[in-house]
N, C-alpha and C positions, 0 to 999 in steps of 0.2 A: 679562504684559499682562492686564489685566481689563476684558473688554468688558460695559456694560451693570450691571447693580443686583444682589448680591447672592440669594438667594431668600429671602423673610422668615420660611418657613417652611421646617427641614429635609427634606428629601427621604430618607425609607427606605431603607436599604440592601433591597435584595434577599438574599434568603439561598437558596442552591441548596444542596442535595442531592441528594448524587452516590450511587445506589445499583448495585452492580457486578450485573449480572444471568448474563453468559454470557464465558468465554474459545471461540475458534470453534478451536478443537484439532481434529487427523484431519488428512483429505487435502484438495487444494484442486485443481482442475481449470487449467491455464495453459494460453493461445493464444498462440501465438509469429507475430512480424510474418512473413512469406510473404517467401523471395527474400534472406534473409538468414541461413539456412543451418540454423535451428533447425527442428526437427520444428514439423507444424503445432499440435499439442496436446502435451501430459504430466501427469501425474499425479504429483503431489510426496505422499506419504501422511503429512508435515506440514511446514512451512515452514521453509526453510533459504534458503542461498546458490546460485544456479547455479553457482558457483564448485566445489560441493562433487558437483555430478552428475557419476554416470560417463559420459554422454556427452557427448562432445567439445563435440558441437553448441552444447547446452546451457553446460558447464560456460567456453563463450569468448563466449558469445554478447555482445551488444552493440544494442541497441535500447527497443521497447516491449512489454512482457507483461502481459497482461491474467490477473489472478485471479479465478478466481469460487470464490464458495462459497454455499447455503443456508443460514439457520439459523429456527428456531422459536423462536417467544415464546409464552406462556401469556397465556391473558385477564388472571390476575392479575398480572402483571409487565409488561404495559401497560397496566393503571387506574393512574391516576394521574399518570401521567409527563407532564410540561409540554414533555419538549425529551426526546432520546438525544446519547450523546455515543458514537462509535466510536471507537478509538482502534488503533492501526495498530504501536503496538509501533514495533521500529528499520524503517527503509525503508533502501533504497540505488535511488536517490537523492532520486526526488521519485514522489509519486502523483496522479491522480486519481481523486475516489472515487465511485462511484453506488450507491446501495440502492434497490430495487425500481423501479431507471430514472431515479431521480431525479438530477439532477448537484451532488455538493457540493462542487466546487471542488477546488485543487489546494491539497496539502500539500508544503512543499520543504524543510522545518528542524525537529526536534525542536521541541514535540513533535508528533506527526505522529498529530495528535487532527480530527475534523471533527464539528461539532454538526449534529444532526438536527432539522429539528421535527418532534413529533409525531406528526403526520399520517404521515411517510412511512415508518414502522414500525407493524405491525398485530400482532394475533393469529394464530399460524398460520405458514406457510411466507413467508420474507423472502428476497431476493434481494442477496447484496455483490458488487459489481466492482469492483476497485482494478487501473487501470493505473498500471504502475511501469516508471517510466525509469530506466536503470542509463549510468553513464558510458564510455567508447569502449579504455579502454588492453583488459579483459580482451579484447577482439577483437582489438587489434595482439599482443599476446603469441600469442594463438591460431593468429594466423599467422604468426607466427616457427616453429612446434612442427617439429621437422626431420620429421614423419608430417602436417600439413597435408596437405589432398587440394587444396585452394586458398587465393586470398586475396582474403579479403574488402574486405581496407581498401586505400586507398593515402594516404600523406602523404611530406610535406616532408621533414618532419624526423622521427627516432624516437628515443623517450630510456628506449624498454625495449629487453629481450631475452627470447629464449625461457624464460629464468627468472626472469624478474622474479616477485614475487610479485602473485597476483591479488587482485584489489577485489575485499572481499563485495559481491553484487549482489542484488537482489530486493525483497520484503515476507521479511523475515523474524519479524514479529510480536515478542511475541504481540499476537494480535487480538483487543481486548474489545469486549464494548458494555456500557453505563452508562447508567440511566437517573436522569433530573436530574427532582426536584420543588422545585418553589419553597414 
């Protein structure tokens, strides 16, 4: 369907480049939702699965975990940039993301990129939070475990067991940023 008159003149593509500036490697600080069995913080010293921690808490958990991390930009690696692009690597299952307080919305399907403007990336010390929602079985398995101290879930119906294998859960990156000039 064509609404309306052609343009008589064509219209520019825009051309963006994407120049990769930082991967955020190291350790990353986690807040675990309260009342749901996870410590209230942890220290991952670089990004994996909760699946893969040795404690329990952790490694069944089932909720919302907030990541935080800092990173630095150089003057010269913010001259110029029109737009950032962060890029979140694999997720399980969905995030939202904030830089330096700002909210950019949620990501829920590869790839699991959020564009920045400008503006809310500086020179200097930057702020990432990405909260990540993970899906509910690894907590039913969790309390099946015959060493449970309790149980967190209740349902209807259950279509694991204590050995079911568990869902990767978290950000498990890698986490870049990219900065886009037109």
């Amino acid at each position: 369907v064509v609404i309306g008159k052609a343009p008589e003149t064509p219209v520019p593509a825009t051309h963006i480049r994407k120049e990769p500036v930082l991967t955020m490697d190291g350790s990353w600080k986690l807040s675990f939702e309260s009342g749901l069995g996870a410590p209230a913080t942890a220290v991952f010293d670089h990004l994996m699965s909760y699946t893969e921690s040795k404690d329990p808490n952790i490694r069944y958990y089932a909720g919302t975990v907030t990541y935080r991390k800092t990173f630095s930009l150089k003057k010269k690696q913010v001259k110029g940039a029109s737009a950032w692009e962060i890029d979140l690597g694999d997720v399980k299952n969905l995030a939202r993301v904030k830089v330096n307080g700002f909210d950019l919305g949620v990501v829920w399907k590869a790839p699991f990129r959020v564009e920045v403007p400008a503006e809310y990336l500086h020179a200097g010390v930057n702020d990432l939070e990405v909260k990540v929602i993970n899906l509910w079985p690894n907590r039913i398995i969790g309390d099946l475990q015959p060493d449970a101290p309790r149980k967190w879930t209740f349902t209807a119906s259950n279509w694991y067991t204590a050995d079911s294998p568990l869902l990767p859960s978290g950000l498990l990156g890698p986490v870049t940023v990219s900065s886009l000039h037109e």
